[in-house]
DSSP file (Angstrom, degrees, kcal/mol; ACC not computed):
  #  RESIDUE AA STRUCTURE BP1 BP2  ACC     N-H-->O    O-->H-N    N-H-->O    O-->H-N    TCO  KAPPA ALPHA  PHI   PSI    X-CA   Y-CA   Z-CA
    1    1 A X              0   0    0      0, 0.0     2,-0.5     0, 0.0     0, 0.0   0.000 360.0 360.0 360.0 134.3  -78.7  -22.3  -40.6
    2    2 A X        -     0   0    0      1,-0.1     2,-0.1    76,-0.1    76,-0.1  -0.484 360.0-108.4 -78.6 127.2  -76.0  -20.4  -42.3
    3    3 A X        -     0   0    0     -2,-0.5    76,-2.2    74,-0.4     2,-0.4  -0.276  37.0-146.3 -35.9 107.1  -75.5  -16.6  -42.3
    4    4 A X  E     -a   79   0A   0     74,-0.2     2,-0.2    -2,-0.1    76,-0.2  -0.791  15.6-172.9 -84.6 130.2  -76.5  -15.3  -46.2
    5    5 A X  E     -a   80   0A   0     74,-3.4    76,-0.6    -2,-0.4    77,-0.1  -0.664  16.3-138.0-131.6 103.2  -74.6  -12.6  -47.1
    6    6 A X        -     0   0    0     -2,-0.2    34,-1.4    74,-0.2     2,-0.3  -0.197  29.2-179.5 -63.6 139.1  -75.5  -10.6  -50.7
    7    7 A X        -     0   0    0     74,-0.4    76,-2.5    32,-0.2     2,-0.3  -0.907  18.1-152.4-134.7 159.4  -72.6  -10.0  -52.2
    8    8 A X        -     0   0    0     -2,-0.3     2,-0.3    74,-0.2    76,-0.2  -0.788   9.8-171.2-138.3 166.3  -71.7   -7.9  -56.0
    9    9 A X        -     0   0    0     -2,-0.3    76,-0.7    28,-0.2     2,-0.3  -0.654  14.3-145.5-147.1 160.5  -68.5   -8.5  -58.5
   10   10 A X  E     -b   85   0A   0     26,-1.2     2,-0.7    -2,-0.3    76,-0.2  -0.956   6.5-152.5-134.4 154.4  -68.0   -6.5  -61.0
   11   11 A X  E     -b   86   0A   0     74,-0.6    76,-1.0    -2,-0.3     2,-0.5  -0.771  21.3-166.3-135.2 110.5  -66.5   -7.5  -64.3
   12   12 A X  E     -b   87   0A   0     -2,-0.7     7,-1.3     7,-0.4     2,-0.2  -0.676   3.7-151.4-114.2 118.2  -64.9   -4.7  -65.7
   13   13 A X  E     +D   18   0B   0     74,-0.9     5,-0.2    -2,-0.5     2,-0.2  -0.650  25.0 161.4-106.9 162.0  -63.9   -4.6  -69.0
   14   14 A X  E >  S-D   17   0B   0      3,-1.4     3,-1.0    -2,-0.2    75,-0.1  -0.676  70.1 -19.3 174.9 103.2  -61.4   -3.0  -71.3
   15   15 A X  T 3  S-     0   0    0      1,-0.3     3,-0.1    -2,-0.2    -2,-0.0   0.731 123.7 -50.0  61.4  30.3  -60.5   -4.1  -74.8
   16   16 A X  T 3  S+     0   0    0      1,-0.2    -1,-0.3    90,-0.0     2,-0.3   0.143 120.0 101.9  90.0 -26.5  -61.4   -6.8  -74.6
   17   17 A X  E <   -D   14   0B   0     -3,-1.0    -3,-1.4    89,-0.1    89,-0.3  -0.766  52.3-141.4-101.5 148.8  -59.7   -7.9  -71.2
   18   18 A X  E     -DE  13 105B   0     87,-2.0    87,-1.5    -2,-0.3     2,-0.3  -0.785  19.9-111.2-106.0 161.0  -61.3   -8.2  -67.6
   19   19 A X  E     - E   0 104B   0     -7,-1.3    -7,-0.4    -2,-0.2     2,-0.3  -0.672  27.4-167.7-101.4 156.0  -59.8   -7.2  -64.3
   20   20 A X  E     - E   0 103B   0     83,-3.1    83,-1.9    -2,-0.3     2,-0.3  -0.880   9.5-143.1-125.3 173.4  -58.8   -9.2  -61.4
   21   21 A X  E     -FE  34 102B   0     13,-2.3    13,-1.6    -2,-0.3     2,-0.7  -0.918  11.1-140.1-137.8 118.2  -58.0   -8.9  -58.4
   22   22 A X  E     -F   33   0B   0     79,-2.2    78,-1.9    -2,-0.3    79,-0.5  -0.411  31.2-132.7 -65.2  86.2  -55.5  -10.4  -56.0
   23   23 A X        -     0   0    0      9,-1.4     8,-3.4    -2,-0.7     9,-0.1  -0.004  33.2-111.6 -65.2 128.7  -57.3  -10.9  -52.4
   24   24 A X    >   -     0   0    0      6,-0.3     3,-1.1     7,-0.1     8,-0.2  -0.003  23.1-101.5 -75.2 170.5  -54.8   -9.5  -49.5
   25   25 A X  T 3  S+     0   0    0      1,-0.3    -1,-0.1     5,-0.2    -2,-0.1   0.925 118.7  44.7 -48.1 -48.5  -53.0  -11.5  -46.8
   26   26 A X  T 3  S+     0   0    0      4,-0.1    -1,-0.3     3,-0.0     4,-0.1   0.001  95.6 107.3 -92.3  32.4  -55.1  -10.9  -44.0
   27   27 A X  S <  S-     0   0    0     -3,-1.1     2,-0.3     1,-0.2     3,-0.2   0.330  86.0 -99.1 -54.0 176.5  -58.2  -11.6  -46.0
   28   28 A X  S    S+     0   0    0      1,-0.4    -1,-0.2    -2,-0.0    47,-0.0  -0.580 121.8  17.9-100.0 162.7  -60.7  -14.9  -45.9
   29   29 A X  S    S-     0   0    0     -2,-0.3    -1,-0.4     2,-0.1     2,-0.3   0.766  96.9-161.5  40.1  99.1  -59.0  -16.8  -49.3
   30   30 A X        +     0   0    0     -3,-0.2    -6,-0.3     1,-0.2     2,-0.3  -0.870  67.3  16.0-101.9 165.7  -55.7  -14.6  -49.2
   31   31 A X  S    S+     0   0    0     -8,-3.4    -1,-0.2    -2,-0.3    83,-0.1   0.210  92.9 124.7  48.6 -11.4  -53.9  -14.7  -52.5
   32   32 A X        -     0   0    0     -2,-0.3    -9,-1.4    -8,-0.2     2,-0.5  -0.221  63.9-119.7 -73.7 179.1  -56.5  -15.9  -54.2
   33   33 A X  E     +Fg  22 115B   0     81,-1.5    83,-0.8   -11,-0.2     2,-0.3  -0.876  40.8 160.4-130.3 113.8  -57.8  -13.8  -57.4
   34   34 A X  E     -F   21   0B   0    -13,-1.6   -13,-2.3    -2,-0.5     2,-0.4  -0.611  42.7-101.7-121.5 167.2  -61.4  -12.4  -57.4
   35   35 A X        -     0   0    0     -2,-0.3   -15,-0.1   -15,-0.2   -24,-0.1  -0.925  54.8-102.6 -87.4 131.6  -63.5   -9.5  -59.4
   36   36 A X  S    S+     0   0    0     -2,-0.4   -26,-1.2   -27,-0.1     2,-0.2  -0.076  73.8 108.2 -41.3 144.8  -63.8   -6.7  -57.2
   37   37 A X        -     0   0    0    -28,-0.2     2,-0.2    16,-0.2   -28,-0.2  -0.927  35.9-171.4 169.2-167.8  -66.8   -6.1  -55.6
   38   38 A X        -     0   0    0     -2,-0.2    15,-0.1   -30,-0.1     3,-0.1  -0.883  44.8 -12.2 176.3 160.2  -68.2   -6.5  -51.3
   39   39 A X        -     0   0    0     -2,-0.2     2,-0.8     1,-0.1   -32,-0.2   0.548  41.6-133.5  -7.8 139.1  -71.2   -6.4  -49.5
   40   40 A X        -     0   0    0    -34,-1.4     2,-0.3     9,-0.1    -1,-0.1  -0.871  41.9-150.6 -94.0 121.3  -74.7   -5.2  -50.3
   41   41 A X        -     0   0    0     -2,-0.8     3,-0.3     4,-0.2     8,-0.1  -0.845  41.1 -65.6-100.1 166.1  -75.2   -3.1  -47.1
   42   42 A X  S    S+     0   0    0     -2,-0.3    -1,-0.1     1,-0.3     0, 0.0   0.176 120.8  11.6  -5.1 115.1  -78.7   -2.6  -45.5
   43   43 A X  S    S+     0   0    0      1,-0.2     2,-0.5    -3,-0.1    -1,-0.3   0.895  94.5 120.6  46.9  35.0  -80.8   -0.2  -48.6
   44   44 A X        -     0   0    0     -3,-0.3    -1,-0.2     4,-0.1     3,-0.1  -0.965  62.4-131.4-131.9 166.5  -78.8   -0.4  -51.1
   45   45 A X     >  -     0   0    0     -2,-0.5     4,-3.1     1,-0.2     5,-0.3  -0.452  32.0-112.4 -93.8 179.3  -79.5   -1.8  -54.5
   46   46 A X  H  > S+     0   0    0      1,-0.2     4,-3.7     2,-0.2     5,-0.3   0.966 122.5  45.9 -66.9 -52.7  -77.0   -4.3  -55.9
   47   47 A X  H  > S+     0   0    0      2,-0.2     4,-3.3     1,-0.2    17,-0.2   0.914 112.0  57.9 -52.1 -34.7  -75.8   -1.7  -58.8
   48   48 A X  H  > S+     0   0    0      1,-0.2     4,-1.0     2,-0.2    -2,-0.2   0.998 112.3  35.9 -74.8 -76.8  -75.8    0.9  -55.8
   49   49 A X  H >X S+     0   0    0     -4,-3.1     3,-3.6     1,-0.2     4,-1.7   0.959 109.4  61.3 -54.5 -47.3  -73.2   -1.2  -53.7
   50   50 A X  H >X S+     0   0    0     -4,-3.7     4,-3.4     1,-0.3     3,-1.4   0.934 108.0  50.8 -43.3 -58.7  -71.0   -2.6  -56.9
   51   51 A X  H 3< S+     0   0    0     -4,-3.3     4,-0.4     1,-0.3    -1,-0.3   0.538 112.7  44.8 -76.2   9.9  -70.3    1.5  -57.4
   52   52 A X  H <X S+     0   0    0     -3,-3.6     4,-1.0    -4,-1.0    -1,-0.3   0.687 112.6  47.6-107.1 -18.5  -69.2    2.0  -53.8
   53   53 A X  H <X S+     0   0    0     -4,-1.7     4,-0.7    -3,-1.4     5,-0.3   0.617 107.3  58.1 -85.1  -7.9  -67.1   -0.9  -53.6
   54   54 A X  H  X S+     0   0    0     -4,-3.4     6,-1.4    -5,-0.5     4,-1.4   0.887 115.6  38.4 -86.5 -37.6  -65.4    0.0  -57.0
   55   55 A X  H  4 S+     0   0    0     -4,-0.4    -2,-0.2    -5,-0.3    -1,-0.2   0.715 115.0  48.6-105.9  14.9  -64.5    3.2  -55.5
   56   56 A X  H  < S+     0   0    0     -4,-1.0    -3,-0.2     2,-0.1    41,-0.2   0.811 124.3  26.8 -75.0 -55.8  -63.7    2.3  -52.3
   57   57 A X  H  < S+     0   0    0     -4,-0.7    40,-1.4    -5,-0.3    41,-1.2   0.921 144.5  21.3 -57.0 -35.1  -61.0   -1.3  -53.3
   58   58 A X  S  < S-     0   0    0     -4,-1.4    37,-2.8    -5,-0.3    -3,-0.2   0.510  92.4-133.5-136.2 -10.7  -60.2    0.6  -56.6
   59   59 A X        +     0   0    0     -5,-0.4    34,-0.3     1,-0.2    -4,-0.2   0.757  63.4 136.8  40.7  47.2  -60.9    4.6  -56.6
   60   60 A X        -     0   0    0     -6,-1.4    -1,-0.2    32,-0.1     2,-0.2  -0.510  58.9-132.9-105.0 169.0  -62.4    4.1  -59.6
   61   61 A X  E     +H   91   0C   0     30,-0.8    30,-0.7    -2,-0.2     2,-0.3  -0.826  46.5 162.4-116.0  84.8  -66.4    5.9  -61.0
   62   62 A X  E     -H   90   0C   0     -2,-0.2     2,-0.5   -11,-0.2    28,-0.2  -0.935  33.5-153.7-125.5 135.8  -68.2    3.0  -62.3
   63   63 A X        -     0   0    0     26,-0.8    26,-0.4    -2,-0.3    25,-0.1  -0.932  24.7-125.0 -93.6 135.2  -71.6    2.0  -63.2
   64   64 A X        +     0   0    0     -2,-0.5    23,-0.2   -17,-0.2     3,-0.1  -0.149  30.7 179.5 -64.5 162.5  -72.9   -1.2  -63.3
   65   65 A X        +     0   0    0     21,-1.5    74,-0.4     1,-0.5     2,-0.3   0.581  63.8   5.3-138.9 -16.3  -74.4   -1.6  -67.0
   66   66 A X  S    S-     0   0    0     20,-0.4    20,-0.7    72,-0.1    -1,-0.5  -0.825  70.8-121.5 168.8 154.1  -75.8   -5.3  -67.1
   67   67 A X  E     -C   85   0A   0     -2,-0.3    18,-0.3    18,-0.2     3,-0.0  -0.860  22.7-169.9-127.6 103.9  -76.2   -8.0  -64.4
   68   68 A X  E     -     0   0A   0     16,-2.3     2,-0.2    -2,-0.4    17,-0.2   0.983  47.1 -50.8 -55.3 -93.2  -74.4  -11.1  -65.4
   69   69 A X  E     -C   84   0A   0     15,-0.7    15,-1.3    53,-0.1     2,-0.3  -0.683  37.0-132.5-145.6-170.4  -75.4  -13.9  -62.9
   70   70 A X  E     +C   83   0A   0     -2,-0.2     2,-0.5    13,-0.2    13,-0.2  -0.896  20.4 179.5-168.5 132.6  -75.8  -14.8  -59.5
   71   71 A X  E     -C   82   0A   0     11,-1.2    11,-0.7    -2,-0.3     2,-0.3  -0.971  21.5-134.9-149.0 140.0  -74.7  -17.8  -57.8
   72   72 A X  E     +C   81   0A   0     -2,-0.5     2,-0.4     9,-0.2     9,-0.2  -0.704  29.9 162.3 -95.1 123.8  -74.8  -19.2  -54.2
   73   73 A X  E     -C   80   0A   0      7,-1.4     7,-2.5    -2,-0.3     2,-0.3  -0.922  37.7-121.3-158.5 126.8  -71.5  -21.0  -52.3
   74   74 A X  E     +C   79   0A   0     -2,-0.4     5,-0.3     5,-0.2     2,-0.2  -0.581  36.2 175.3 -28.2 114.8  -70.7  -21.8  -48.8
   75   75 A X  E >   -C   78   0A   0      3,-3.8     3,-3.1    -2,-0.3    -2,-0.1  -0.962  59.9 -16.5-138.1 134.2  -67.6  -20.1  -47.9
   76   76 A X  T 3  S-     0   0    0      1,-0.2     3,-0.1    -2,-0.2    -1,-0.0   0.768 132.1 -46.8  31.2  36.2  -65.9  -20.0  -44.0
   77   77 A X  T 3  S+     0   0    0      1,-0.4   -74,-0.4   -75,-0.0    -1,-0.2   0.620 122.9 106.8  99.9   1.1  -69.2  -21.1  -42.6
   78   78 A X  E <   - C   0  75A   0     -3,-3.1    -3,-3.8   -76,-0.1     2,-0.6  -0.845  68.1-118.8-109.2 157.1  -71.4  -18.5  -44.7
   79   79 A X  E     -aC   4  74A   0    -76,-2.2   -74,-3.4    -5,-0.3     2,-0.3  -0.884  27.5-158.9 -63.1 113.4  -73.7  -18.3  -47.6
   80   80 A X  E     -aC   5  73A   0     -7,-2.5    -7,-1.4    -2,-0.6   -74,-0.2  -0.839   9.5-171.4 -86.3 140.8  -72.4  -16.1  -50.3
   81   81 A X  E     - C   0  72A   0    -76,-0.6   -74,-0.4    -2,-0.3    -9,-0.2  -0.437  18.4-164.6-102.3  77.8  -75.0  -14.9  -52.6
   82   82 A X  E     - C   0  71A   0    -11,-0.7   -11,-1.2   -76,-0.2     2,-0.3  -0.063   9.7-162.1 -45.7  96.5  -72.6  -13.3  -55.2
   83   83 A X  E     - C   0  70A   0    -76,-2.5     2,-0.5   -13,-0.2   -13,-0.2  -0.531   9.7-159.4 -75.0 134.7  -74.2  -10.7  -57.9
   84   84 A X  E     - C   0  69A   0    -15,-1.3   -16,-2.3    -2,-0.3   -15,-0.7  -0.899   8.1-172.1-132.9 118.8  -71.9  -10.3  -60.9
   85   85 A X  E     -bC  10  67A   0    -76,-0.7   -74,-0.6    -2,-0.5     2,-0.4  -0.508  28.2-125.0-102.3 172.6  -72.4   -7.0  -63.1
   86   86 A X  E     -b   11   0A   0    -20,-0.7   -21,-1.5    -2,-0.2   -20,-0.4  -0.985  25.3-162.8-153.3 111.2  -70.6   -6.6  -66.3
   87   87 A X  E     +b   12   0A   0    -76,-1.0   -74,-0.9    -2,-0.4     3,-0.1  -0.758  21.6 164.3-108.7  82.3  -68.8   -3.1  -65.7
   88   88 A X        +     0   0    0     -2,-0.4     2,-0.4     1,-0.2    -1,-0.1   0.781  64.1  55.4 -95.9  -4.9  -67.7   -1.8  -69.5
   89   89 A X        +     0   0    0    -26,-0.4   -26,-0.8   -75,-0.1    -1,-0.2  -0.821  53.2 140.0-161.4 147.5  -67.1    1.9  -68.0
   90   90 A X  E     -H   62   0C   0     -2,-0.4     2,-0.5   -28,-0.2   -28,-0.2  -0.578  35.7-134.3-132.1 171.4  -65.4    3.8  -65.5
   91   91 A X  E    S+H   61   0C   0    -30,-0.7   -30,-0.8    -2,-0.2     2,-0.2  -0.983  71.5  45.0-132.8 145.3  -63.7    6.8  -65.0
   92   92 A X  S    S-     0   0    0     -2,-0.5     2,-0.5   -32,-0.2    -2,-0.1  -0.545  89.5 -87.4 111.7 162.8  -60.1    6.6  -63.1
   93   93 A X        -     0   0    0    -34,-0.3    -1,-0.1    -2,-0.2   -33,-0.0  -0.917  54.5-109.0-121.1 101.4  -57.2    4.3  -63.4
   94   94 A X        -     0   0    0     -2,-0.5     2,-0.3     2,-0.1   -35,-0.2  -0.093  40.3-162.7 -26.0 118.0  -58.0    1.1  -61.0
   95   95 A X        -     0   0    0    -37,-2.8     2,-3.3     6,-0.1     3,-0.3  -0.993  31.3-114.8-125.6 123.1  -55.6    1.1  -57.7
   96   96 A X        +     0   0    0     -2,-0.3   -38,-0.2     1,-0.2   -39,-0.1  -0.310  54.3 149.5 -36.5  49.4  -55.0   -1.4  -55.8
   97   97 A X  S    S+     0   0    0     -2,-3.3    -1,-0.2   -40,-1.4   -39,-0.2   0.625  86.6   7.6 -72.1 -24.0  -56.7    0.0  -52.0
   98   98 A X  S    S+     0   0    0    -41,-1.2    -2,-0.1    -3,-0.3   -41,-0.0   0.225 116.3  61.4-128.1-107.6  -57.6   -3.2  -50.9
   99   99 A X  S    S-     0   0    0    -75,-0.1   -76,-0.2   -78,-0.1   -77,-0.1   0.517  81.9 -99.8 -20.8 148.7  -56.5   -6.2  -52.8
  100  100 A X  S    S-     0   0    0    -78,-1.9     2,-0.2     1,-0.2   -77,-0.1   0.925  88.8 -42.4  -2.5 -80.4  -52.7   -7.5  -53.7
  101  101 A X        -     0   0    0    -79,-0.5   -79,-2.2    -6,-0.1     2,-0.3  -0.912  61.6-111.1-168.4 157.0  -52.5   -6.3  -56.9
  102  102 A X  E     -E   21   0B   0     -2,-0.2     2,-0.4   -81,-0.2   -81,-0.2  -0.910  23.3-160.5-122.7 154.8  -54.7   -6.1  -60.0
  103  103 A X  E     -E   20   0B   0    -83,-1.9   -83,-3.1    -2,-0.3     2,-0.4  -0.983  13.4-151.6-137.8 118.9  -54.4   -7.9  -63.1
  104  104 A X  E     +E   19   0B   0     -2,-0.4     2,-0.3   -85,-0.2   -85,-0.2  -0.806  40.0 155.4-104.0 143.2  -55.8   -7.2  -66.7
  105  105 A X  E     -E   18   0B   0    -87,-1.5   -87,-2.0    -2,-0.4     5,-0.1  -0.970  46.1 -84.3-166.4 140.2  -56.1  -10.8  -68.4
  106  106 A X        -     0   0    0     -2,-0.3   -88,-0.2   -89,-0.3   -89,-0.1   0.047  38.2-114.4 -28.4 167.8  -58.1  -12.3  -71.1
  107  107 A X  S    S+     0   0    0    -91,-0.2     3,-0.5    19,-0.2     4,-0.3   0.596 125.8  37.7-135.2 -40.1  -61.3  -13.6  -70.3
  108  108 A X  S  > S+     0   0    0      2,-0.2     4,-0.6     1,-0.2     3,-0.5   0.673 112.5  62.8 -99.8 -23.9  -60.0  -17.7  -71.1
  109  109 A X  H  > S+     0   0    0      1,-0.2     4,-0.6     2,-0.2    -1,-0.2   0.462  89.0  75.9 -86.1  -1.4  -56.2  -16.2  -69.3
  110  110 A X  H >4 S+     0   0    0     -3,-0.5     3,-0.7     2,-0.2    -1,-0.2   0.875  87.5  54.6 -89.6 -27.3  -58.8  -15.8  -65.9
  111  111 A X  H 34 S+     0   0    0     -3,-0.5    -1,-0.2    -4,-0.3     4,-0.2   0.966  92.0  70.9 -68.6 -49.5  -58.6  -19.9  -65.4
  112  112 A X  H 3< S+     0   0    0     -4,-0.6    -1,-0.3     2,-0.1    -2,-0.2   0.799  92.1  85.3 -41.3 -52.4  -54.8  -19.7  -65.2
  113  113 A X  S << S-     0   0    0     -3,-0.7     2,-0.9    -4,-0.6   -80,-0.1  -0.307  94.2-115.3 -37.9 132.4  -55.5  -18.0  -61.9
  114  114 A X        -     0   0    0     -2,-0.1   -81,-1.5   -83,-0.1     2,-0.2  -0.480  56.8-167.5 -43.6  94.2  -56.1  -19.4  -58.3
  115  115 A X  B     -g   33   0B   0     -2,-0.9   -81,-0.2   -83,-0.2   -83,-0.0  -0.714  28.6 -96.9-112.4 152.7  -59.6  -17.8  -58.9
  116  116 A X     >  -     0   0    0    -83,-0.8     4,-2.3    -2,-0.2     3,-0.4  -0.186  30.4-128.4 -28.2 117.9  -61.8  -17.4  -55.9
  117  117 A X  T >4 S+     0   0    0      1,-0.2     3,-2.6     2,-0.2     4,-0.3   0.954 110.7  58.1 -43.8 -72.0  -64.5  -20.6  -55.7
  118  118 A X  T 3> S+     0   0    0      1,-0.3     4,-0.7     2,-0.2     3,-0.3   0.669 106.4  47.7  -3.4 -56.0  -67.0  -18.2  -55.3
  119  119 A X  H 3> S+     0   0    0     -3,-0.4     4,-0.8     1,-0.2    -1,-0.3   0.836  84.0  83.4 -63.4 -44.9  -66.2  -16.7  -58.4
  120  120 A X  H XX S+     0   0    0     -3,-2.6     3,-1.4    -4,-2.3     4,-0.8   0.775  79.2  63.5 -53.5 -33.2  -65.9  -19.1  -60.6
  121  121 A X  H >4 S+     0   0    0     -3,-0.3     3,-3.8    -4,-0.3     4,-0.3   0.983  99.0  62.2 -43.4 -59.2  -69.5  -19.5  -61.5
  122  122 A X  H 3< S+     0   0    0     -4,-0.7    -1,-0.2     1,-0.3    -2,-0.2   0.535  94.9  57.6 -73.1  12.6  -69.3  -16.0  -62.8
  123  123 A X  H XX S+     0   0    0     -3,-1.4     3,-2.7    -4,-0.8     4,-1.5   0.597  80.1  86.2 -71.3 -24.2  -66.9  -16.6  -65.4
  124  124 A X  G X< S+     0   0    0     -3,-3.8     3,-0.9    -4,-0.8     6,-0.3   0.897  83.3  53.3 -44.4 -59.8  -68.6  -18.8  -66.7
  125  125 A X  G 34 S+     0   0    0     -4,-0.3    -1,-0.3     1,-0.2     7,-0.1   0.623 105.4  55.6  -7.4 -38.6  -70.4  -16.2  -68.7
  126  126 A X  G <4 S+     0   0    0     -3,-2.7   -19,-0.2   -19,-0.1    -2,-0.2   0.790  93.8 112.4-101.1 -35.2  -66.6  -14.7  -70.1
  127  127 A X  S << S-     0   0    0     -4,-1.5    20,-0.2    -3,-0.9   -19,-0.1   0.403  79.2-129.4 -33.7 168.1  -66.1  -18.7  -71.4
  128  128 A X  S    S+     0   0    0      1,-0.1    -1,-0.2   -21,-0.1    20,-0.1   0.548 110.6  58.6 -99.3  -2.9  -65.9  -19.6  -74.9
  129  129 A X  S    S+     0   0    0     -5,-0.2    20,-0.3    24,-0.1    -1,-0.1   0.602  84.6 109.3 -99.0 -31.4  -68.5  -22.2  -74.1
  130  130 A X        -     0   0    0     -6,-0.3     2,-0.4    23,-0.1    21,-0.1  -0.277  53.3-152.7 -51.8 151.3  -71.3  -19.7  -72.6
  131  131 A X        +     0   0    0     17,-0.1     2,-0.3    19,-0.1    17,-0.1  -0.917  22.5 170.0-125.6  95.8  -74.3  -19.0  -74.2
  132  132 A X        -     0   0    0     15,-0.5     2,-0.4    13,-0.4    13,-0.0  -0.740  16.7-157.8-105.8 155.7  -75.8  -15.4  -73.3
  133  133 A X        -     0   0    0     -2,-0.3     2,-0.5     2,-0.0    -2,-0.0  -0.943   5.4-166.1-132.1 121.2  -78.6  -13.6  -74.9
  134  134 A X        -     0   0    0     -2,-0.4     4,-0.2     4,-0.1     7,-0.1  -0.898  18.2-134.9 -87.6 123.6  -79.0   -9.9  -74.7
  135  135 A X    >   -     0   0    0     -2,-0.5     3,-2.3     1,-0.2    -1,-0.0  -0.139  21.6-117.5 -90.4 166.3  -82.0   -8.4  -75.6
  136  136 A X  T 3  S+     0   0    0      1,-0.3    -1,-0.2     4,-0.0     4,-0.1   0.820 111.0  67.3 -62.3 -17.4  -81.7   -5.3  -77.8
  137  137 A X  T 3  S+     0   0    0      2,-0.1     2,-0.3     0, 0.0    -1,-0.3  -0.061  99.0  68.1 -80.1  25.2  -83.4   -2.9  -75.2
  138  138 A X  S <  S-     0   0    0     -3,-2.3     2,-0.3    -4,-0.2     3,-0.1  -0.945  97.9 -68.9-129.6 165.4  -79.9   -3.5  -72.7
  139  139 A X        -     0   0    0    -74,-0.4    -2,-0.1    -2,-0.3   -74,-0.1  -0.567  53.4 -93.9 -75.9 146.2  -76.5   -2.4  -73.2
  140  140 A X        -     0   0    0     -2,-0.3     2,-0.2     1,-0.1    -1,-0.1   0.154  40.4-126.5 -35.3 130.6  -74.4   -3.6  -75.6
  141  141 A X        -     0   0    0      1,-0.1    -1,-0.1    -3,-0.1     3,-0.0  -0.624  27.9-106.7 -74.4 151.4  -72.0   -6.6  -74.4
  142  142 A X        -     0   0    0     -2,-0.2     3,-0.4     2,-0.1    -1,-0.1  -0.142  39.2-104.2 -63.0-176.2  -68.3   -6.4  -74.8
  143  143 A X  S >  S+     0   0    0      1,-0.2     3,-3.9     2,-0.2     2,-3.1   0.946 122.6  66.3 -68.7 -83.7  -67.1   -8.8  -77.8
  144  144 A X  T 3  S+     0   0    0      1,-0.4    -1,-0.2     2,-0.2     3,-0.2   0.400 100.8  45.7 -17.2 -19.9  -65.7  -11.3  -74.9
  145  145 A X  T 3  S+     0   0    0     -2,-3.1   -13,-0.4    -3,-0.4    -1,-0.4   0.504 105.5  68.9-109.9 -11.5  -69.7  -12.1  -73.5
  146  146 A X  S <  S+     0   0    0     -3,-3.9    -2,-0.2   -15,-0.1    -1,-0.2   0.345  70.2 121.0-103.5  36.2  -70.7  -12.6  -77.9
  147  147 A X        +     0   0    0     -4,-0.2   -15,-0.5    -3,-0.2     2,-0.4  -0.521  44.4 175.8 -52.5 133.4  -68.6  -15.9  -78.0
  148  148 A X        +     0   0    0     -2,-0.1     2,-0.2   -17,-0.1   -17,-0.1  -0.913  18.9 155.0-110.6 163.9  -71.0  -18.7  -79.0
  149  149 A X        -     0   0    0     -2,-0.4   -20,-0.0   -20,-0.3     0, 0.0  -0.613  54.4-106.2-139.7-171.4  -71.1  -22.6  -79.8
  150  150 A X  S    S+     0   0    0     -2,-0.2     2,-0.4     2,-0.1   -21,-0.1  -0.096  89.2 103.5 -98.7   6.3  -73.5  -25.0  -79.7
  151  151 A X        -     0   0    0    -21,-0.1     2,-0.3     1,-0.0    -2,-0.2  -0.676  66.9-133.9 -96.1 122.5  -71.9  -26.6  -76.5
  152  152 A X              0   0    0     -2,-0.4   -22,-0.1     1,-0.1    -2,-0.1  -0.512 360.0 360.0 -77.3 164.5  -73.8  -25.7  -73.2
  153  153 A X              0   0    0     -2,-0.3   -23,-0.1   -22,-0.1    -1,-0.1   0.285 360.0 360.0 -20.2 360.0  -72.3  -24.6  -69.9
């Protein structure tokens, strides 16, 4: 049986654009391009870890606002289960502490990156093909989540 490990992304927006982030050499996936985010440790809620891994990788002050999706992938011989939060504000200018480099990019510019397997489900959301519904008691989505069609996933 494979090792679960909870894992959070964040998908942090600004203007319209989300960030990525370029996964270091000596990394699992190195060079590949992920949403910040790391381990849920032992008592902490998902929102709880997102805002400690955003200011540890990025020295950023962010609160999760929304919870996106969640999707399950085998990765080196684990189960990821990967939380994705929808981050639309921080305080601090995102620094690279861990990762490559960071990258501000359209939502549709994110595929043009090696993006992380892992990841990719939760972009799905940021597509021009998703279909989300927020209900009016949450916070607001950027414009980039109110894309519609009639086209499923």
């Amino acid at each position: 049986m494979l090792k679960t490990i909870d894992v959070v992304a964040a998908i942090i927006e600004r203007d319209g654009s989300i960030l990525l982030a370029q996964r270091p050499p000596h990394a699992d996936q190195p060079g590949m391009w992920e949403f910040a985010g790391g381990k849920v440790e032992s008592g902490e809620s998902q929102a709880q870890a997102l805002a400690r891994e955003l200011q540890e990788e990025l020295g950023i002050v962010a609160l999760p606002a929304r919870y996106i999706a969640s999707h399950r992938r085998e990765v080196s011989g684990r189960l990821i289960h990967l939380h994705a939060w929808w981050v639309p504000h921080f305080s601090g200018t995102p620094t690279a502490h861990y990762h490559s480099q960071l990258r501000w990019c359209s939502p549709q510019e994110a595929l043009t990156f090696n993006l992380a397997p892992a990841d990719i489900p939760c972009w799905k959301p940021l597509s021009p093909k998703a279909r989300l519904s927020f209900p009016a008691n949450t916070v607001r989505p950027p414009s980039s989540f109110l894309v519609m069609t009639t086209g499923g996933l």
